[in-house]
VEXMAR-561334 format. One record per atom (N, C-alpha, C): atom name; x, y, z. Coordinates in steps of 0.001 Angstrom, whole numbers, plus 500000, padded with zeros to 6 digits. Example, Ala and Ser with C-alpha at 12.3 -4.5 7.8 and 13.67 -1.06 7.14 Angstrom:
BEGIN
<rec at="N" xx="513190" yy="494310" zz="507800"/>
<rec at="CA" xx="512300" yy="495500" zz="507800"/>
<rec at="C" xx="513200" yy="496700" zz="507800"/>
<rec at="N" xx="512850" yy="497750" zz="507080"/>
<rec at="CA" xx="513670" yy="498940" zz="507140"/>
<rec at="C" xx="512900" yy="500030" zz="507870"/>
This chain:
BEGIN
<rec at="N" xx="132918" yy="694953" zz="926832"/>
<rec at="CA" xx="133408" yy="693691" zz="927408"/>
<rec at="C" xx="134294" yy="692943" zz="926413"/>
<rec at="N" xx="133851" yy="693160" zz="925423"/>
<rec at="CA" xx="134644" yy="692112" zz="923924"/>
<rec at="C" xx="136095" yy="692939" zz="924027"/>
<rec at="N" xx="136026" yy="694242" zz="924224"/>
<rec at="CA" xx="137270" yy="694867" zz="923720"/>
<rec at="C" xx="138227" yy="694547" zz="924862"/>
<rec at="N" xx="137780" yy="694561" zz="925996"/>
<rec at="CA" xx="138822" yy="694176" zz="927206"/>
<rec at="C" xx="139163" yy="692782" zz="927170"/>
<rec at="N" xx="138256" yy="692014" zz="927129"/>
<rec at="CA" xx="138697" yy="690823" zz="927187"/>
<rec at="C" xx="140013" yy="690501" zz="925234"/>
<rec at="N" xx="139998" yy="691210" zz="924316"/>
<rec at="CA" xx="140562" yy="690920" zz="923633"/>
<rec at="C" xx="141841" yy="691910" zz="924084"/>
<rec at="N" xx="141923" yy="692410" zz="924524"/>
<rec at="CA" xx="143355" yy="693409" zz="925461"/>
<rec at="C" xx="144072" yy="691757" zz="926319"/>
<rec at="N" xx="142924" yy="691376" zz="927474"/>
<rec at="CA" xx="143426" yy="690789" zz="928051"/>
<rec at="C" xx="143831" yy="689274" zz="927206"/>
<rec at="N" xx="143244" yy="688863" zz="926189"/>
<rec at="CA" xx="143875" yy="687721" zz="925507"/>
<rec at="C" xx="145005" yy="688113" zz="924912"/>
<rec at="N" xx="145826" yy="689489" zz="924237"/>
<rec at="CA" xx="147162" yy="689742" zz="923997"/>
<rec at="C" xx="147550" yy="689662" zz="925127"/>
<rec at="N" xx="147450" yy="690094" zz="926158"/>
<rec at="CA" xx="148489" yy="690494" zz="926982"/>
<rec at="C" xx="148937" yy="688259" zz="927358"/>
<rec at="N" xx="148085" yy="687784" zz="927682"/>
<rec at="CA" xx="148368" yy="686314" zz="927572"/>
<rec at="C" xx="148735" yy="686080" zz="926701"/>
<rec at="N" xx="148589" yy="686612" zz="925251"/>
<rec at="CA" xx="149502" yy="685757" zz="924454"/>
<rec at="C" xx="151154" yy="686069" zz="924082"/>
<rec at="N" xx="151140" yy="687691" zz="924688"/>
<rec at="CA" xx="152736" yy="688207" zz="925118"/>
<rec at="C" xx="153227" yy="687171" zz="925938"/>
<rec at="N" xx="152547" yy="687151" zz="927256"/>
<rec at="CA" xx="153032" yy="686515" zz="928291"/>
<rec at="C" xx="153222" yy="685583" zz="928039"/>
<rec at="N" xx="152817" yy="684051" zz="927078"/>
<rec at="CA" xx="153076" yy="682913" zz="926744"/>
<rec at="C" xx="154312" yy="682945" zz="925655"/>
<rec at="N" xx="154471" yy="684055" zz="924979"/>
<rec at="CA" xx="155639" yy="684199" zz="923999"/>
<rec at="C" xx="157243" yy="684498" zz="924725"/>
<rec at="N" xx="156762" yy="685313" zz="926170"/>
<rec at="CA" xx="157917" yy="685375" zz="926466"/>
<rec at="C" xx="158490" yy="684453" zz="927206"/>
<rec at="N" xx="157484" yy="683816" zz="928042"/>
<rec at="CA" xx="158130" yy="682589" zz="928897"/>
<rec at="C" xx="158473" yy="681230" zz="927612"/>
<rec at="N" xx="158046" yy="681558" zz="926123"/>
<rec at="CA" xx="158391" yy="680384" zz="925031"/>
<rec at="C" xx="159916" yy="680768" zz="924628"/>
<rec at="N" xx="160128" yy="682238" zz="924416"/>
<rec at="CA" xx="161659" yy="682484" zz="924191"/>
<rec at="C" xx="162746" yy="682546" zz="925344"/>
<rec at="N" xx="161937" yy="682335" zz="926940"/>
<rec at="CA" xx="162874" yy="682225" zz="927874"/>
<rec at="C" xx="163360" yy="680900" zz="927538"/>
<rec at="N" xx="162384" yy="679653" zz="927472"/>
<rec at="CA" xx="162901" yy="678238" zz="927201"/>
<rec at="C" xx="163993" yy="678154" zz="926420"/>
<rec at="N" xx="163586" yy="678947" zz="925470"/>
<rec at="CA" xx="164645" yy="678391" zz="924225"/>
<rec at="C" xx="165718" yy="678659" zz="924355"/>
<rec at="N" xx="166030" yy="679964" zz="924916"/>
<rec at="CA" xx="167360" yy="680571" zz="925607"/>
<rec at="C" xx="168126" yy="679976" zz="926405"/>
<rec at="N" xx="167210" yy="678869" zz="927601"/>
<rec at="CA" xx="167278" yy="677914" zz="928630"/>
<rec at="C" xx="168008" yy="676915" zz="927681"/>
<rec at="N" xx="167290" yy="676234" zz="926682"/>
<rec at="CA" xx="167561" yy="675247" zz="926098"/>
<rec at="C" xx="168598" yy="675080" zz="925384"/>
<rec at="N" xx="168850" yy="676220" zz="924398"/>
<rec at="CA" xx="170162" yy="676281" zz="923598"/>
<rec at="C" xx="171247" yy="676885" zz="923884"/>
């Protein structure tokens, strides 16, 4: 259970990195 759920906390923290470098792209 520990190991999936730490799979599934990267994959959220990909997913929060890429919608952070879409902004910035947006922004500048």
């Amino acid at each position: 259970m520990v190991f999936i759920y730490g799979i599934n906390n990267q994959i959220k923290t990909y997913q929060h990195f890429q919608s952070g470098m879409l902004q910035y792209f947006i922004n500048s």
